[in-house]
C-alpha positions in Angstrom: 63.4 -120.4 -67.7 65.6 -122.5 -65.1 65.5 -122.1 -62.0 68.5 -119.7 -62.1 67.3 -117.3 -64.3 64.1 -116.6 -62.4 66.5 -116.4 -59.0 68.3 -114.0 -60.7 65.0 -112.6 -62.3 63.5 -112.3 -58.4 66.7 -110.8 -56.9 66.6 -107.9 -59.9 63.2 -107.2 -59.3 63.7 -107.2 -55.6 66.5 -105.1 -56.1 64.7 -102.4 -58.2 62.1 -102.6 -55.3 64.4 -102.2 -52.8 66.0 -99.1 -54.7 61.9 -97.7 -54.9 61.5 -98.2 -51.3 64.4 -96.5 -50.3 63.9 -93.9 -52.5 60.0 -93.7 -51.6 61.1 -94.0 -47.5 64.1 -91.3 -48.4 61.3 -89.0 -49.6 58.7 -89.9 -46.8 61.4 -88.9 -44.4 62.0 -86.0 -46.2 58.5 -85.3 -46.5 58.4 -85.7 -42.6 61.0 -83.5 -42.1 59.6 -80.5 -44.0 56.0 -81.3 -42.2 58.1 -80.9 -38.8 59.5 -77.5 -39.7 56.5 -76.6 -40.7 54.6 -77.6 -37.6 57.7 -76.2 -35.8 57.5 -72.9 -38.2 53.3 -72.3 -37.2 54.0 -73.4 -33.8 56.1 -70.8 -33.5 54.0 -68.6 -35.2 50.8 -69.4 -33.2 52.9 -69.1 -30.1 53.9 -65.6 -31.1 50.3 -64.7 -32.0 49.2 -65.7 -28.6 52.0 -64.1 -27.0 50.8 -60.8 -29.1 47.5 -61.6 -28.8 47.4 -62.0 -24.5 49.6 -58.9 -24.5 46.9 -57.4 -26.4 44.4 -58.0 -24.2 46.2 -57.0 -21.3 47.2 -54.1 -22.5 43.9 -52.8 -22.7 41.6 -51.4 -19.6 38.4 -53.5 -20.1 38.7 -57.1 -18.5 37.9 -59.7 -21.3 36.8 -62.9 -21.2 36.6 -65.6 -23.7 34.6 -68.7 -22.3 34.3 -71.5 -25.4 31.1 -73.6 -26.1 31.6 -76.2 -23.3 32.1 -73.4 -20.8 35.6 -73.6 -20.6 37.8 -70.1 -19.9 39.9 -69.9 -23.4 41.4 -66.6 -22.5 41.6 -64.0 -19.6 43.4 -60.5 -19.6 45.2 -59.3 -16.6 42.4 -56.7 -16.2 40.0 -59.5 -15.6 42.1 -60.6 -12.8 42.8 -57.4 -11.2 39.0 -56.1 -11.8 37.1 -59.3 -9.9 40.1 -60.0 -7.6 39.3 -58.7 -3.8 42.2 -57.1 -1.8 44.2 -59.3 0.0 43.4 -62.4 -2.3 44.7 -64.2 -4.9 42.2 -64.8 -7.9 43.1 -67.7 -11.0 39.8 -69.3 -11.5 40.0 -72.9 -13.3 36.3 -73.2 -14.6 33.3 -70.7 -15.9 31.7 -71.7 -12.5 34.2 -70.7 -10.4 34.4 -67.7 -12.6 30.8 -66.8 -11.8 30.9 -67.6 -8.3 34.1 -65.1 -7.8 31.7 -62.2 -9.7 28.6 -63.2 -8.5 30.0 -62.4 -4.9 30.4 -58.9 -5.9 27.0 -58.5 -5.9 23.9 -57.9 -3.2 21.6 -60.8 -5.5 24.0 -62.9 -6.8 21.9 -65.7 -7.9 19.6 -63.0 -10.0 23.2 -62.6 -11.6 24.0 -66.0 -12.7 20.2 -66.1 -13.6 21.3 -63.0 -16.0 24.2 -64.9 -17.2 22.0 -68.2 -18.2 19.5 -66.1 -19.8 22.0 -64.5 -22.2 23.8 -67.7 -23.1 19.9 -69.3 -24.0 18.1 -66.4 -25.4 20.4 -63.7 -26.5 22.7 -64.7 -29.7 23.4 -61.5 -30.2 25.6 -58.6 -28.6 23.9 -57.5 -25.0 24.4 -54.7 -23.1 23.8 -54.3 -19.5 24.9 -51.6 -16.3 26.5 -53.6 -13.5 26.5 -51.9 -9.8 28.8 -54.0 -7.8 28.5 -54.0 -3.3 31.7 -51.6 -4.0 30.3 -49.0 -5.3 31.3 -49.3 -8.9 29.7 -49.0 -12.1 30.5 -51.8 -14.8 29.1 -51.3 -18.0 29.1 -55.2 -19.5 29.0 -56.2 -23.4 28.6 -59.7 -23.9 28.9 -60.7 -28.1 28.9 -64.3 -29.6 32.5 -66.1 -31.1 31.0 -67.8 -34.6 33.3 -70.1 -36.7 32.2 -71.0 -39.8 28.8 -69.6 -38.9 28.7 -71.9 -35.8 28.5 -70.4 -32.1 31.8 -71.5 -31.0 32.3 -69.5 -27.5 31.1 -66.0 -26.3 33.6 -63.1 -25.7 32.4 -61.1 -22.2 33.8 -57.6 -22.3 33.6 -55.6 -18.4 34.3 -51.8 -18.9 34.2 -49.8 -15.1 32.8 -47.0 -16.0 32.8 -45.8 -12.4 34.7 -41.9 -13.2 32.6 -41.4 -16.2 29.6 -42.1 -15.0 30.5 -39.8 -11.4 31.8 -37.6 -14.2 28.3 -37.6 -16.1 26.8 -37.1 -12.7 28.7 -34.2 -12.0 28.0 -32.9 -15.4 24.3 -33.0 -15.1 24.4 -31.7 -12.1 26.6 -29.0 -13.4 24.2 -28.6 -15.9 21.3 -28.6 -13.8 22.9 -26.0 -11.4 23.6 -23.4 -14.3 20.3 -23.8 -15.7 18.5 -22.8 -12.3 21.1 -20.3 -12.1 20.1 -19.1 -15.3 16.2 -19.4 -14.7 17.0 -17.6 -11.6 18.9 -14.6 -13.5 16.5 -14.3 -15.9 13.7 -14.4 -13.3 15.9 -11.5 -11.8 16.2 -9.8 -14.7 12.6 -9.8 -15.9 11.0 -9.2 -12.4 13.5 -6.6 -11.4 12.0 -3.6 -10.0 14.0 -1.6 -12.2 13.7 -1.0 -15.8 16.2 -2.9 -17.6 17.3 -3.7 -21.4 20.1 -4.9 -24.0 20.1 -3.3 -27.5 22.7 -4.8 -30.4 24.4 -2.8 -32.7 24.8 0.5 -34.1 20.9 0.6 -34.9 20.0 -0.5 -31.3 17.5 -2.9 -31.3 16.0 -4.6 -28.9 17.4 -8.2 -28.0 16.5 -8.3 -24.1 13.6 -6.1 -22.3 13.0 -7.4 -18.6 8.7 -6.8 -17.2 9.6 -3.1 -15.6 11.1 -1.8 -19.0 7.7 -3.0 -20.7 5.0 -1.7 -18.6 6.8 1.5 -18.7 6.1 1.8 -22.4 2.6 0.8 -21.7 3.4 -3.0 -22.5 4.4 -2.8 -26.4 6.5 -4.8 -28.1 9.9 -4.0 -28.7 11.8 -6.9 -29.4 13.7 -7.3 -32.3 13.1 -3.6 -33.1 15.1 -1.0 -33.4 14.3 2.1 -30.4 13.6 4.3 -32.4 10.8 2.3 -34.6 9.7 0.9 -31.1 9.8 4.1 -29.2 9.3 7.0 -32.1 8.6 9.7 -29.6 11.7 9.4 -28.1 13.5 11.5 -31.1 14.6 14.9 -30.5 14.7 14.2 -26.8 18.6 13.4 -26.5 17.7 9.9 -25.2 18.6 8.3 -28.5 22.0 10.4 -29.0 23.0 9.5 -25.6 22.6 6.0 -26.3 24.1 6.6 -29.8 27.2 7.9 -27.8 27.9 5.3 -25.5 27.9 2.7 -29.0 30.8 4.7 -30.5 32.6 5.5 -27.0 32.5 2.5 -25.1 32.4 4.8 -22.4 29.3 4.5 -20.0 26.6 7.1 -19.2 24.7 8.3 -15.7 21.8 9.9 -15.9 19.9 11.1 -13.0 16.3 12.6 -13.1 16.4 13.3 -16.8 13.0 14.0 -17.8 11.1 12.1 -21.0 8.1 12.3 -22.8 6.5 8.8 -23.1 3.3 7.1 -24.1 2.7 5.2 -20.8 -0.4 3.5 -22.4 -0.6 2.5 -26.4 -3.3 4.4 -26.8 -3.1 7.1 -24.2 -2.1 10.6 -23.8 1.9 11.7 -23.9 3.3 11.2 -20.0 6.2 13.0 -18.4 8.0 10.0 -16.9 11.4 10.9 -14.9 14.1 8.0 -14.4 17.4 7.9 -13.3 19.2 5.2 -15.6 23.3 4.0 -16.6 23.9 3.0 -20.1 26.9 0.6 -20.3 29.2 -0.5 -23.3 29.0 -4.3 -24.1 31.8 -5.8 -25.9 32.5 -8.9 -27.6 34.7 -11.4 -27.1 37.4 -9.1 -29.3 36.4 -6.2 -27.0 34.8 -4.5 -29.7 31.6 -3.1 -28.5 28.8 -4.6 -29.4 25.5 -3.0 -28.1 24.1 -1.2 -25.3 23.1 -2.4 -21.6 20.3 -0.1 -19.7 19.5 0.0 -16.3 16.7 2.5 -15.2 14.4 3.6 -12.6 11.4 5.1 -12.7 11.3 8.2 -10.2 8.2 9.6 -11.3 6.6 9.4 -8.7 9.2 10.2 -6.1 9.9 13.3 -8.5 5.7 14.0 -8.2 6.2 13.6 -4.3 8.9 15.7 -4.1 6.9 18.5 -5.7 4.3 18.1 -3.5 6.4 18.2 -0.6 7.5 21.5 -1.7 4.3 22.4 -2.5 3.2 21.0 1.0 6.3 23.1 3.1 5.0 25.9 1.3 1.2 25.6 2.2 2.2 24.6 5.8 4.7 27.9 6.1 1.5 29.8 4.6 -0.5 27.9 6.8 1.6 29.0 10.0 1.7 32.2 8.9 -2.0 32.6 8.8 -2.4 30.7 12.1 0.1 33.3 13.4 -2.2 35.8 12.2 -5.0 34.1 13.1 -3.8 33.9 16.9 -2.8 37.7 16.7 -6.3 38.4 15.2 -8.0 36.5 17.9 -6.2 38.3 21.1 -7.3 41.3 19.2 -10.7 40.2 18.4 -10.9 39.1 22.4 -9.5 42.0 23.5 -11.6 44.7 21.8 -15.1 43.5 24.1 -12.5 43.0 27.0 -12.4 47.0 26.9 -15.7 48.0 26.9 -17.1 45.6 29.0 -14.0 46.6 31.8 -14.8 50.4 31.5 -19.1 49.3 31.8 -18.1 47.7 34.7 -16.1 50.8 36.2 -19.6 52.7 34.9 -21.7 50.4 37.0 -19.8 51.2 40.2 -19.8 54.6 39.6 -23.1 55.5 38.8 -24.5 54.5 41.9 -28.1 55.9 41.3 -28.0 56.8 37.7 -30.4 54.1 36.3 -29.9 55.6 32.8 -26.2 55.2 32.4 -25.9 52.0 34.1 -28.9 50.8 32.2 -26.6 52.1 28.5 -23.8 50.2 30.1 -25.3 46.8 31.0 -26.8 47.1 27.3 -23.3 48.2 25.9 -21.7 45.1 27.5 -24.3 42.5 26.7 -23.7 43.0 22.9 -20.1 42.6 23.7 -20.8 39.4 25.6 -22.7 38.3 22.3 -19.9 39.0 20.3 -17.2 37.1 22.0 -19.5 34.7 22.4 -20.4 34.4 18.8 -16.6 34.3 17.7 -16.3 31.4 20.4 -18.9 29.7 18.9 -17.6 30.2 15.5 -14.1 28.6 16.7 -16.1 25.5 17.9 -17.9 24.6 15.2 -15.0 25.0 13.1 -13.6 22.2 15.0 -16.6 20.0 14.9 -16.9 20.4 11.4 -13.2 19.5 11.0 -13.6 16.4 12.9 -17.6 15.9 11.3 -18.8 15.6 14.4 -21.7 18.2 13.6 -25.4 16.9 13.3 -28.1 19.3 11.6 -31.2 19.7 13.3 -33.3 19.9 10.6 -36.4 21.0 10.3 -39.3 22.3 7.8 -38.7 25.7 8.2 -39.2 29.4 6.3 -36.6 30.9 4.9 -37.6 34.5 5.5 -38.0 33.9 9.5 -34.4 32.8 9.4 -33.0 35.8 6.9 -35.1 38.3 9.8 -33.4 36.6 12.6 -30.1 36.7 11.3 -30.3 40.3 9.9 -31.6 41.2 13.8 -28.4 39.9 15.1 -26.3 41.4 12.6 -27.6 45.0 12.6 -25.9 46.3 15.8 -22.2 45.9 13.7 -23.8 47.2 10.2 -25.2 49.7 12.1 -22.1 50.9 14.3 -20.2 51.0 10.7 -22.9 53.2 9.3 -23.5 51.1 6.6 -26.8 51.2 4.3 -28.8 47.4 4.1 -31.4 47.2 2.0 -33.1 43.3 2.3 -35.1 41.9 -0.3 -37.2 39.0 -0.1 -40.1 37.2 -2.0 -43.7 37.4 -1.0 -43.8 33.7 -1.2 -42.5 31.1 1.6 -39.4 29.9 1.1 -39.4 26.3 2.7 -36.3 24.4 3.4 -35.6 21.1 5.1 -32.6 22.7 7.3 -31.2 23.6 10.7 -32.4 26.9 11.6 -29.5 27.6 13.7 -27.0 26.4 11.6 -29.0 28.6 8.4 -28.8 32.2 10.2 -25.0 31.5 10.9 -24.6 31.2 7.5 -26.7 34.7 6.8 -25.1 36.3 9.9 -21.4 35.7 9.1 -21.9 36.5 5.1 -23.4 40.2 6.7 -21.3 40.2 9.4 -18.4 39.6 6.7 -19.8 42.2 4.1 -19.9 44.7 7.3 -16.3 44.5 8.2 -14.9 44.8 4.6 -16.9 47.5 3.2 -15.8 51.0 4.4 -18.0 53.1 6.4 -21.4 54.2 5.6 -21.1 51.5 2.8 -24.3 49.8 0.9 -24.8 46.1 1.6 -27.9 44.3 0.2 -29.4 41.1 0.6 -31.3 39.1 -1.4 -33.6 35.8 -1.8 -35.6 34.6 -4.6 -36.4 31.4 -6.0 -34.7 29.6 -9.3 -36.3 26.6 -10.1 -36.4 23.8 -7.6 -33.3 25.6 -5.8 -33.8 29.4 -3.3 -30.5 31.7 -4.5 -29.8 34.4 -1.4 -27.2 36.6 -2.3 -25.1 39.3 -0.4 -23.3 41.9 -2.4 -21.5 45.1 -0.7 -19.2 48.1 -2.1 -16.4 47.0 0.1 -12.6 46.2 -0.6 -13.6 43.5 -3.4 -11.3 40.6 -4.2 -9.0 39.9 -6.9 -9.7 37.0 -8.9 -7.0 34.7 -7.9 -7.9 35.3 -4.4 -12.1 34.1 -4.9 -11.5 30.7 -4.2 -9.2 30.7 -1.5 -11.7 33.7 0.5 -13.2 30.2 1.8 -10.0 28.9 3.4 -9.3 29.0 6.8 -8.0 32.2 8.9 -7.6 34.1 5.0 -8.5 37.3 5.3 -8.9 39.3 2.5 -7.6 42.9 2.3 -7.1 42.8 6.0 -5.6 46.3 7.4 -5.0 47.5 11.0 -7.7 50.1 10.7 -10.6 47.8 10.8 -10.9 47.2 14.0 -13.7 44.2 13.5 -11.6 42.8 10.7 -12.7 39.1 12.2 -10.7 35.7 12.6 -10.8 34.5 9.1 -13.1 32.0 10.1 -16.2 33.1 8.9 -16.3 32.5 5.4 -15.1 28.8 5.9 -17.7 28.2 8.5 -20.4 29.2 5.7 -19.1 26.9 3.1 -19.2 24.0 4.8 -22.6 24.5 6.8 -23.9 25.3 3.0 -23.0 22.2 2.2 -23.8 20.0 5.0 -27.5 21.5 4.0 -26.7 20.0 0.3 -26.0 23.5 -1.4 -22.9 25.6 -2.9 -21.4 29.0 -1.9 -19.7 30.9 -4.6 -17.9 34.7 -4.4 -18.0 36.8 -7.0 -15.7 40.0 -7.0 -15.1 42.8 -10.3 -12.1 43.6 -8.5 -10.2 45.1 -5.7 -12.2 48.1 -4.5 -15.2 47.2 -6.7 -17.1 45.1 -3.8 -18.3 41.2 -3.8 -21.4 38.7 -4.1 -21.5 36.1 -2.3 -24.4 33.7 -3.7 -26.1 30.6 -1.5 -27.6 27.8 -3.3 -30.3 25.6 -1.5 -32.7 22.9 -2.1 -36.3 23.8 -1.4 -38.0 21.4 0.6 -40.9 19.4 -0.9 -43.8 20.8 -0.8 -45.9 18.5 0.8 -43.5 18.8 3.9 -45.0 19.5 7.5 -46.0 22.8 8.6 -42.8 25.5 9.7 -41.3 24.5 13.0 -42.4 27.3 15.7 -46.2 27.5 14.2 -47.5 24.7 15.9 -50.0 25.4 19.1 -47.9 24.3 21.7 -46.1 27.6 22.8 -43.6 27.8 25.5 -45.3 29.8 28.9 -43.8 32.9 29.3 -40.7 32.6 32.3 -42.7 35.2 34.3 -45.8 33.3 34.8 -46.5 32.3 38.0 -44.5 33.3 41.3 -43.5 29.7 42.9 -40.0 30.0 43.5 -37.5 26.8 43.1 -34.8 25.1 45.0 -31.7 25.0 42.6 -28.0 23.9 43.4 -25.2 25.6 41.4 -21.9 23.1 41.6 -19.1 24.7 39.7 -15.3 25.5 40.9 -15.6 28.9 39.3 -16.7 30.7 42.1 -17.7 33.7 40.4 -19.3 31.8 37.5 -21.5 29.7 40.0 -22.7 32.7 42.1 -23.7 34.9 39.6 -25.7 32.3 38.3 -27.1 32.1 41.9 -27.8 35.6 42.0 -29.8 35.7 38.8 -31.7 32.9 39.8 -32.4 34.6 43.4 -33.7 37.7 41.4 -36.2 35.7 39.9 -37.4 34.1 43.4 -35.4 30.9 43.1 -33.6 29.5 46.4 -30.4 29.0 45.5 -27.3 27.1 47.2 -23.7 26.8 45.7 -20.8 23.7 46.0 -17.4 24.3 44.1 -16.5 20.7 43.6 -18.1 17.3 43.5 -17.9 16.2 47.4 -19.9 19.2 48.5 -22.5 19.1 46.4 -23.4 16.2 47.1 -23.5 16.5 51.2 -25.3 20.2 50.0 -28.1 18.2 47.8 -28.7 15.4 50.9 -29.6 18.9 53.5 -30.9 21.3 50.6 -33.0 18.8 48.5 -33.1 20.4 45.3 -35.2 20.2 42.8 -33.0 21.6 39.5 -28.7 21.3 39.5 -27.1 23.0 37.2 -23.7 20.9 37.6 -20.4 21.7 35.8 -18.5 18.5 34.1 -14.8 19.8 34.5 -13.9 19.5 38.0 -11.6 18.6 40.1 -12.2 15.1 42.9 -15.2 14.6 40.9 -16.2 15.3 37.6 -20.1 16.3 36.7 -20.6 12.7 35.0 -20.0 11.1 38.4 -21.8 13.4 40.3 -24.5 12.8 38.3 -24.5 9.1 38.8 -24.2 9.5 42.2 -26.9 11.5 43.0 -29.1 9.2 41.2 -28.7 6.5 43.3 -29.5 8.5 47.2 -32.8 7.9 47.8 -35.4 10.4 47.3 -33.2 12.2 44.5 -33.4 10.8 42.0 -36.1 13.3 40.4 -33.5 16.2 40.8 -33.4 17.4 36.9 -29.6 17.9 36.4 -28.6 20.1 33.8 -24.9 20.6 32.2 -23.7 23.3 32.4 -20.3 23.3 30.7 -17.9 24.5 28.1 -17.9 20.8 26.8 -20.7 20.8 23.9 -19.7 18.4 21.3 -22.5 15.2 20.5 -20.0 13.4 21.8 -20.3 15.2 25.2 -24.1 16.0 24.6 -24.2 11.6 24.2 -21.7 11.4 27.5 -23.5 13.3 29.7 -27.2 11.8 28.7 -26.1 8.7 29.9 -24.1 9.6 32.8 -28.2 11.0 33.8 -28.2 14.3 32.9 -32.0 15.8 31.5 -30.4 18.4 29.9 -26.5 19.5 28.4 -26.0 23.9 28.3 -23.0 25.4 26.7 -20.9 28.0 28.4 -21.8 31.3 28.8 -25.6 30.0 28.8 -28.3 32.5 27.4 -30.0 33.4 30.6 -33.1 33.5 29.0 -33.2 29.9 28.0 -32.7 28.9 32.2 -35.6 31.2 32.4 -37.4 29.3 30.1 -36.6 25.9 31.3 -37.2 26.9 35.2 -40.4 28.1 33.6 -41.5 24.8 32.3 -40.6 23.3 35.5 -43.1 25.5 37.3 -45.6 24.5 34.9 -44.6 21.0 34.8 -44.4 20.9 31.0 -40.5 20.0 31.1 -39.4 16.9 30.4 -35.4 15.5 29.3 -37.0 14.2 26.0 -37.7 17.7 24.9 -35.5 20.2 27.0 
């Protein structure tokens, strides 16, 4: 081919190539252009996601974070800002560490922070959760979660939530909580140690759901709930509590009850009790208003119902009380009165029959048993009152029974006698020995004949008895007198009762003289019991005692050492009467003067003692009650002048309790004489001090 045709050949072929590379560069650029509005186009669209995607994130209250695998800040809501931004500043951080720094500083540690921080990026791939407590006061709750691409840790995404209201709101919740439970443990503590009785019942078959302590013990602790009141509480039926209750369920309308009277079983297995209570039953109603069941508030009042009885009882016992101690005092003027008489109209005797020894000799004896008499109801009236206060002590001694029956009937025989009675006494051959207080023994015989003498009409029968039964000795006084009704046996032993009292008896007594027996029986360890068929029909009165043991000591009074008789012997004495009765003190002086006594007499405390320097006696019979000085310190002061301190003072005083007896022992008395003193027994004891057998020890 010439040269031509491959020119020609070239430019063809350069002109196809030309056409391919146009059309190859027309499609590139195409290619290019499409590529552009493409990038353009997803541009666009990842400018719009972002756009979406940071207004998502600020639209939400948590601050987020996104920090990528170099520890760059990819993203950061507005709430990030705002939540780590202090007032007054402006906070845009440019790097993780700047980031840090600006949180850290919110914090009293803020290296143990970033320390935090480091150890969740090297050890924790995985979500973490951790409480933040910021200087401020806040509460940040902080999740921090890996970013994985393709399975490859690309970033982590940091998530701060203040929690700061719900947690304060928690708080107050539990507190909340915390404050109504102890106000619930409190109520219920109320309600089940509340003193009164208290219970709810549910529905229409009333059973139990709540029952507080008070309601429990009442029924003697058994278990009631989740039963119904009457399977709990069976003998409550047919007493109206149940219908009551019954009531109040269909009503709604509540119920008061005040004293009402039930029969319950206070124990589970004890005896039927009558319990009183005052109670409310009230309606409870659900949340509809619909009742529901029962609420029962009670109180027991049993015992203030029990006291109230017995202060009835009691106003009535103390009215019969002061109507017998009315009597009694109307009895005792009467009583004091009737020896009054006699002994005034002796006296008028006495000073009339100048000269008649015989009549003045009837009236001297005439008012010496009236003496006796008031002095034996004085006596009575005092040992009533020691008893009553048990301030009585029993001389006890081994002693026959007979010798103190004979004494006693001796002194009783002048008022059986005056009545015209008939006695008829019958005792056992055999002694009769009983560890007892001879004194104290022939009261009791005296006032059980005395009593059977008053209350048995003239020329009566009255006999006494004694014999042995067993180990015991039974004495027994029976008479034909007024009798007593049976209801009227026990209370014969009460004080100031007299039974069958009239205005005719004239020696009708105080009343006292039964009582006094009982309780002198049994301070001896014996019993006293009355026996009556019946008004009219007479009485027994029947002593119990224990007889002494038998290998006892000999009978007081048999030993060898007698007494001298007060007339032995002519030696006169000094003696000082001090008393501020006048006439008390110098009769004594005059009966000591008949018996060759030299006598002197003070009236108080002062003068007795300037009258004991001059007179130098050598007995004092010294009265306790005075005025400037009392006996007990006379006595003390006399014993400390010199040269009489021998004197043997004696008491003579209407103070005789052990108390006084103990009182006037140590204020130095040698001896303690009740008022009016037995004028025989200062015979005695000026006797003995003749004979120099007297000593304080023995009286």
């Amino acid at each position: 081919m010439n040269d031509t045709g491959e020119d020609e050949l070239l430019k063809a072929v350069a002109r196809r190539n030309a056409d391919t590379i146009l059309k190859v560069r027309q499609q590139a650029e195409q290619e290019l252009v499409q590529a552009r509005d493409a990038l353009e186009r997803k541009t666009s669209e990842l400018a719009v996601s972002l756009s979406a995607m940071k207004a998502t994130l600020d639209s939400v209250s948590d601050a987020i974070l996104v920090i990528d695998a170099g520890l760059r800040i990819t993203a950061m809501n507005e709430r990030a800002v705002r939540m780590w931004q202090r007032p007054g500043t402006v906070f845009h951080p440019r790097s993780h560490a700047e980031l840090l720094d600006q949180i850290a500083s919110f914090f009293e540690d803020p290296a143990a922070f970033r320390m935090r921080v480091q150890e969740i990026y090297r050890h924790a791939p995985d979500t973490t959760f951790d409480l933040l407590t910021p200087l401020d006061g806040r509460v940040i709750e902080r999740q921090s979660r890996p970013q994985i691409v393709q399975g490859r840790v690309v970033g982590r995404v940091w998530i701060y939530r203040d929690i700061t209201e719900r947690k304060f709101a928690e708080q107050d919740r539990d507190e909340l909580v915390r404050e109504l439970e102890a106000a619930n443990a409190r109520m219920s503590t109320l309600f089940r140690q509340a003193p009164a009785f208290m219970c709810v019942m549910r529905g229409p078959e009333q059973i139990f759901e709540l029952v507080n302590d008070r309601c429990a013990q009442l029924v003697g602790g058994r278990e009631l709930l989740g039963k119904s009141l009457l399977e709990a509480l069976p003998e409550l039926a047919g007493q109206g509590f149940i219908e009551l209750l019954d009531q109040v369920y269909r009503s709604g309308e509540s119920y008061v009850g005040t004293g009402v009277a039930l029969r319950l079983q206070r124990h589970a297995s004890g005896p039927m009790d009558d319990v009183y209570v005052n109670f409310v039953y009230m309606a409870l109603r659900d949340a509809h208003g619909a009742v529901s069941g029962v609420f029962v508030h009670g109180v027991d009042v049993t015992d203030h119902k029990r006291a109230e009885s017995d202060l009835q009882r009691l106003s009535v016992d103390l009215a019969d009380a002061d109507r017998r101690k009315t009597e009694f005092l109307a009895t005792l003027a009467h009583e004091l009165r009737n020896p009054l008489a006699p002994m005034s109209n002796g006296l008028q005797i006495i000073r009339r029959a100048s000269g008649n020894a015989a009549a003045i000799d009837k009236a001297v004896g005439m008012m010496e048993r009236q003496l006796s008499q008031m002095v034996h109801l004085v006596d009575d009236l005092l040992d009533i009152a020691r008893i009553s206060r048990g301030t009585v002590e029993l001389k006890t001694e081994h002693v026959n029974l007979k010798a103190i029956v004979a004494g006693a009937v001796e002194a009783s025989l002048p008022l059986i006698e005056a009545a015209g009675h008939q006695l008829s006494v019958d005792l056992p051959q055999e002694p009769l020995m009983l560890e007892a207080d001879p004194t104290r023994l022939g009261q009791v015989v005296s006032n059980l004949l005395n009593n059977a003498a008053r209350y048995t009409p003239r020329s009566g029968r009255i006999e006494l008895a004694v014999r042995r039964d067993a180990n015991q000795v039974l004495l027994t006084v029976t008479d034909t007198g007024v009798g007593i009704a049976r209801e009227s046996l026990e209370p014969a032993f009460e004080m100031f009762t007299q039974i069958g009292r009239t205005t005719e008896r004239a020696q009708g007594g105080l009343g006292i003289g039964l009582s006094l027996v009982r309780r002198l029986v049994e301070l001896h360890g014996g019993t006293v019991a009355a026996e009556s068929p019946g008004p009219g029909r007479g009485s027994t009165f029947s002593v119990r005692l224990p007889l002494a043991d038998p290998q006892a000591g000999p009978a007081a009074g048999q030993g060898p050492d007698a007494a001298p008789s007060p007339h032995e012997g002519t030696r006169g004495l000094r003696v000082l009467v001090v008393d501020d009765n006048v006439d008390a003190a110098e009769t004594l002086a005059s009966f000591l003067e008949l018996e060759g006594n030299a006598t002197l007499v003070a009236a108080d405390g002062p003068h007795a003692l300037a009258a004991a320097v001059s007179f130098r006696p050598e007995v004092m019979f010294l009265d306790i009650g005075m005025p400037r000085m009392n006996g007990y310190e006379v006595a003390q002061a006399l014993r400390q002048i010199p040269g009489l301190e021998s004197v043997v003072i004696v008491a003579l005083t209407g103070w005789g309790t052990q108390a006084d007896r103990n009182r006037s022992r140590e204020a130095g008395f040698d001896l303690h004489l009740t008022k009016p003193a037995d004028l025989a027994v200062i015979d005695q004891l000026l006797a003995r001090l003749r004979h120099g057998t007297f000593s304080a020890a023995t009286g």
